[in-house]
Residue, then its C-alpha position, 0 to 999 in steps of 0.5 A: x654244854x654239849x654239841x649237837x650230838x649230845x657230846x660234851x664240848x669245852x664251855x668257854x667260861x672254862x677255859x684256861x684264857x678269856x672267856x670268849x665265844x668259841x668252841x674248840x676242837x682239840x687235835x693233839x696229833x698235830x702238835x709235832x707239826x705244829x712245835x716243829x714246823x716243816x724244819x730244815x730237810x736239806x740233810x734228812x730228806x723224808x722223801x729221800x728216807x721213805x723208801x729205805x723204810x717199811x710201807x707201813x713206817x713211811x705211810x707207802x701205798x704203791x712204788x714203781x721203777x722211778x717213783x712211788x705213792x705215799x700217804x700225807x703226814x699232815x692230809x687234807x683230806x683222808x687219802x690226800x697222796x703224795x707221788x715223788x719220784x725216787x731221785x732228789x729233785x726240786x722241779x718239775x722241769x729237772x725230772x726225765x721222760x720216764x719219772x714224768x711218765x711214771x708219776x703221771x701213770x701213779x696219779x691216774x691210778x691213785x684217781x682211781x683208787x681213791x674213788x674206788x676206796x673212798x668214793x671221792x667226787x673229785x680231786x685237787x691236784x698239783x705241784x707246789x715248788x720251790x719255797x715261794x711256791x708254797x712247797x713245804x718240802x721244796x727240796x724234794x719234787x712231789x705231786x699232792x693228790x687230795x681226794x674231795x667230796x661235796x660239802x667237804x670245805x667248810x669254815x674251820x680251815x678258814x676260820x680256825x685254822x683247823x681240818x677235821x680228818x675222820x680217819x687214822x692214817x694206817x686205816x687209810x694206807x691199809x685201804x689204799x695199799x690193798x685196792x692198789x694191786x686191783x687197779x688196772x690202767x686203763x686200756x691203750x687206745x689204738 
């Protein structure tokens, strides 16, 4: 069997289980997400532990006085960003004027980033909090910039629980990080 570039594709009657209909596509990177889940970060905070690493460990693009930009572990979207403020806060209520200030100020510029670098058509932003708001590091306050594109959604997330993501995360951190430094706010009007 192959796909409709002429690839190789697993035939379902080779398949270890039942024979069934379905193709699959494998992704094994995202089996550490998958065996370890999010896990418990009460005592190891990511967002606490990133900016006491190296840009290039913690995925890091950008960090300002009272919060930073870095790169999704487990994307959406190739660029899918994350701006957290430093401080270990749960809620969007608990951060001060200057954290809010300066996460709005990232997220503009990481809008303007991701269009310059990657040519995004549109964005998803948001802020999911607590457990039940479907937060996945509910501990730690961070907004989700996801860069889309036309024709970018498709049926393997809804289906088959699975997202196609087209570039290594280095490569990206690369992109962004360097475009990062060109991006002037936009002027103040008076």
């Amino acid at each position: 069997m192959s796909d409709a570039s002429g690839a190789p594709t697993e035939s379902s009657s080779d398949f270890a289980a039942a024979p069934d209909a379905f193709q699959r596509l494998w992704t094994p990177h995202r089996a550490v997400y998958v065996e370890k889940g999010q896990g418990a970060h009460d005592d190891d905070c990511p967002f606490c532990a990133a900016p006491g690493k190296t840009d290039e460990e913690a995925l890091i693009v950008a960090r300002g006085e009272h919060a930073y930009v870095l790169l999704n572990l487990f994307p959406y979207n190739p660029g899918h960003l994350l701006v957290c403020p430093y401080r270990h806060i749960s809620t969007y209520d608990q951060a001060t004027a200057d954290e809010v200030a300066e996460i709005g100020v990232l997220t503009q510029t990481a809008m303007r980033v991701l269009t310059t670098v990657s040519h995004a058509q549109g964005f998803n932003m948001g802020m999911n909090q607590g457990d039940v708001g479907g937060a996945g590091i509910a501990a730690h306050l961070h907004q989700h910039v996801v860069p889309r594109y036309a024709g970018d959604s498709n049926f393997f997330p809804i289906i088959a629980q699975t997202k196609a993501v087209t570039q290594l995360l280095d490569d990206v951190r690369t992109a962004v990080s360097a475009a990062w430094s060109q991006s002037a706010p936009p002027p103040a009007t008076p």
